[in-house]
C-alpha positions in Angstrom: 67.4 86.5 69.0 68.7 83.1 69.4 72.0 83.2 71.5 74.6 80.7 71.9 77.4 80.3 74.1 80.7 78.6 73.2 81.7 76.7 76.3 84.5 74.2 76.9 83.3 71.7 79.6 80.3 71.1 81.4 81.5 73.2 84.4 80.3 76.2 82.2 76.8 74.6 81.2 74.7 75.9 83.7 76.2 79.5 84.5 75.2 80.3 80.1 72.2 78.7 80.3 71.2 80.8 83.3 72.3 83.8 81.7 70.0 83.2 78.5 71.7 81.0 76.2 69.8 78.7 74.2 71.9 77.1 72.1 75.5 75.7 73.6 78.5 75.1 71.4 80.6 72.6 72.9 84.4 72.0 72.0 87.7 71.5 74.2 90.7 73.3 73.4 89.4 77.0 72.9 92.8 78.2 73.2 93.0 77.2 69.4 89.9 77.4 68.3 88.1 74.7 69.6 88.2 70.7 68.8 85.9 67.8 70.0 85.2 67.8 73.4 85.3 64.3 75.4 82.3 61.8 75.2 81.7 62.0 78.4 81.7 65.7 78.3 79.1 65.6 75.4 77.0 62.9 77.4 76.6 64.9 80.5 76.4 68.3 78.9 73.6 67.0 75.9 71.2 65.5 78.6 71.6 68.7 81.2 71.0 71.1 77.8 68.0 69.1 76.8 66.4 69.1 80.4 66.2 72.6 80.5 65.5 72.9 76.5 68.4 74.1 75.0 70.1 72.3 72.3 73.7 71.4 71.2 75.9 71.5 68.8 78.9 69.7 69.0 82.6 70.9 67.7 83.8 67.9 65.2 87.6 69.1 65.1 90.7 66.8 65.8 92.9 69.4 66.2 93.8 73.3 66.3 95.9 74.8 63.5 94.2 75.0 59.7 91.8 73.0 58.2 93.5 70.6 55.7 93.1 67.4 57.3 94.9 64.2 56.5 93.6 60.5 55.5 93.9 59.5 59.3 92.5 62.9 60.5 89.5 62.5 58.2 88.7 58.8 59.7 89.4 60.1 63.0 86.3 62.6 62.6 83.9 60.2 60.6 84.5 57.6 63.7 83.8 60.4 66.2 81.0 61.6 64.4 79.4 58.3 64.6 80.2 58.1 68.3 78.7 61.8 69.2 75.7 60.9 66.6 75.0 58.3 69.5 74.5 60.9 72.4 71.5 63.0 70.3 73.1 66.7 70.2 71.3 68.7 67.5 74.5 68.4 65.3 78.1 69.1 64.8 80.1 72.6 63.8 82.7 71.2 61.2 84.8 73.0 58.2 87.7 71.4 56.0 89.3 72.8 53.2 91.9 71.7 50.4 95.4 73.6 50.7 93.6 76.5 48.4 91.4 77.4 51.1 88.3 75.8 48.7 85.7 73.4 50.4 86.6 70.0 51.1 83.7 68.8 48.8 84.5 65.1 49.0 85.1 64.8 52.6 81.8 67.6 53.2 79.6 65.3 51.2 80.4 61.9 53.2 80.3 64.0 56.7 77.2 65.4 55.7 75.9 62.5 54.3 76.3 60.4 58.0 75.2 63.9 59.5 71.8 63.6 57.9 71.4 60.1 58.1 71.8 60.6 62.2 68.8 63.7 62.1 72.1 65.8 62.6 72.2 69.7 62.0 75.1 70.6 59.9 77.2 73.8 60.8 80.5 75.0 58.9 82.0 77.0 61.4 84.7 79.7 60.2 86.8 77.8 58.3 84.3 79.3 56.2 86.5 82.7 56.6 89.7 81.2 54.8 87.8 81.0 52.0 88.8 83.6 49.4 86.0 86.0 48.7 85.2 85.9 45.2 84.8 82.1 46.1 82.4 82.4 49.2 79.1 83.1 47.6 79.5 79.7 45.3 80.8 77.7 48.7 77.8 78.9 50.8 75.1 77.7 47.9 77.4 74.4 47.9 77.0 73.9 51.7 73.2 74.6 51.5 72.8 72.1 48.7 74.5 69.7 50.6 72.7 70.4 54.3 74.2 72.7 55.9 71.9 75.4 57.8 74.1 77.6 59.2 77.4 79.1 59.1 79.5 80.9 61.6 81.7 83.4 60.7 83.4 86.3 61.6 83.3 87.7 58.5 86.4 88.2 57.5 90.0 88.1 58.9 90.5 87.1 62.5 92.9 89.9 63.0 90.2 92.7 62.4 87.2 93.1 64.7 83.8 91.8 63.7 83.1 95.4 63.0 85.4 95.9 60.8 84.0 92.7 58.9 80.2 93.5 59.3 79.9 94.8 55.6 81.1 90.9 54.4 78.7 89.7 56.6 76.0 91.6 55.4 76.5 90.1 52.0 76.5 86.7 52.8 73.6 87.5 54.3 71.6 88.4 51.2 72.9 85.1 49.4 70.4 83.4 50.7 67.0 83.3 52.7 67.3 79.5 53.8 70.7 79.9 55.4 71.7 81.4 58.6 74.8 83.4 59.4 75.5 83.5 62.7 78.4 85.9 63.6 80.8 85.0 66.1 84.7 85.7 66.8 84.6 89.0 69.7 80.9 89.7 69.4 79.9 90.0 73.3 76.8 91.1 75.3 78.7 93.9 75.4 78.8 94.9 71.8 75.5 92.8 70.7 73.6 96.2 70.6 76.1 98.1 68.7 76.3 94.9 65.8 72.8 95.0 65.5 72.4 98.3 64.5 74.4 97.1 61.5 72.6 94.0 60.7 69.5 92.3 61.5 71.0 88.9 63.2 68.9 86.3 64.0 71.7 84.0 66.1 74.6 85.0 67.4 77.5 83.2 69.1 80.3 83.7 71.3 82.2 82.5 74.2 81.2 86.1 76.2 77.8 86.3 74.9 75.6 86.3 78.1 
């Protein structure tokens, strides 16, 4: 059981790595979900993770609020994603989606193309739960095709608990063998137990996790 911790700054670094996290998730701005967290921030954080081996993904987000992003916003992300490629995480987190809440398969294509180029693990965090349903099992074959390893997702609307959602998630699940789903969105070490005696998670994420 693979657990990582979502974290906002360095300050929190050690403390989830202590408590058994193995994988850190680094962003600023939780408050809305999480966007890209400082260079320096990244810097400091990538090289304190990797001296005590545990890897990390960093948030590639420019903002809070949905995921249709404009011209500027997408050239925003690709220059930051060159910048982070330069400080060795394992990869990124990143979503986008049109105004129908479908994949961004243009812009997903040239981020994963740079991603890949840079030895960068691809993750589509849950933007991936906007996507309307009957659409989701075509999006995550997409996404594999295209690099991604893993998504995070609560599994359905962020307004219902994770339990509520665990039936979605146990579908996406069966899609397919070579991609993870990692759920996340009010899963804590607190409930871990109870989720797992729904599904059989490899990874799991949240900010409360350990």
């Amino acid at each position: 059981m693979l657990k990582e911790a979502c974290v906002e700054n360095f300050t929190d670094v050690p403390a989830v790595i202590n408590r058994g996290a193995k994988r850190i998730e680094l962003c600023d701005n939780l408050s809305v979900g999480g966007t890209t967290p400082s260079l320096g921030v990244i810097k400091v954080s990538t090289e304190y993770c990797y001296d005590n081996d545990v890897s990390v993904i960093v948030m590639l987000r420019p903002r809070g609020g949905d995921f249709v992003y404009s011209i500027m916003e997408k050239a925003m992300m690709i220059h930051d994603l060159e910048e982070i490629s330069e400080l060795r995480p394992e990869g990124i987190a990143v979503g986008a989606l049109t105004a129908e809440n479908e994949l961004d398969k243009p812009f997903l294509e040239e981020i994963a193309t740079l991603a890949k180029n840079k030895h960068m693990t691809l993750v589509f965090h849950m933007a991936f739960d906007l996507i309307p349903k009957d659409l989701q099992r075509e999006s995550l074959l997409w996404l594999q095709e295209h690099g991604f390893t893993r998504i995070l997702t609560h599994g359905g609307p962020a307004e219902k608990t994770i339990f509520e959602n665990i039936e979605n998630i146990a579908e996406l699940m069966k899609i397919s063998p070579d991609m993870t789903i990692m759920p996340g969105g009010g899963l804590t070490k607190n409930n871990l137990d109870e989720l797992l005696t729904h599904i059989d998670a490899v990874e799991v994420h949240g900010t409360r996790i350990v």
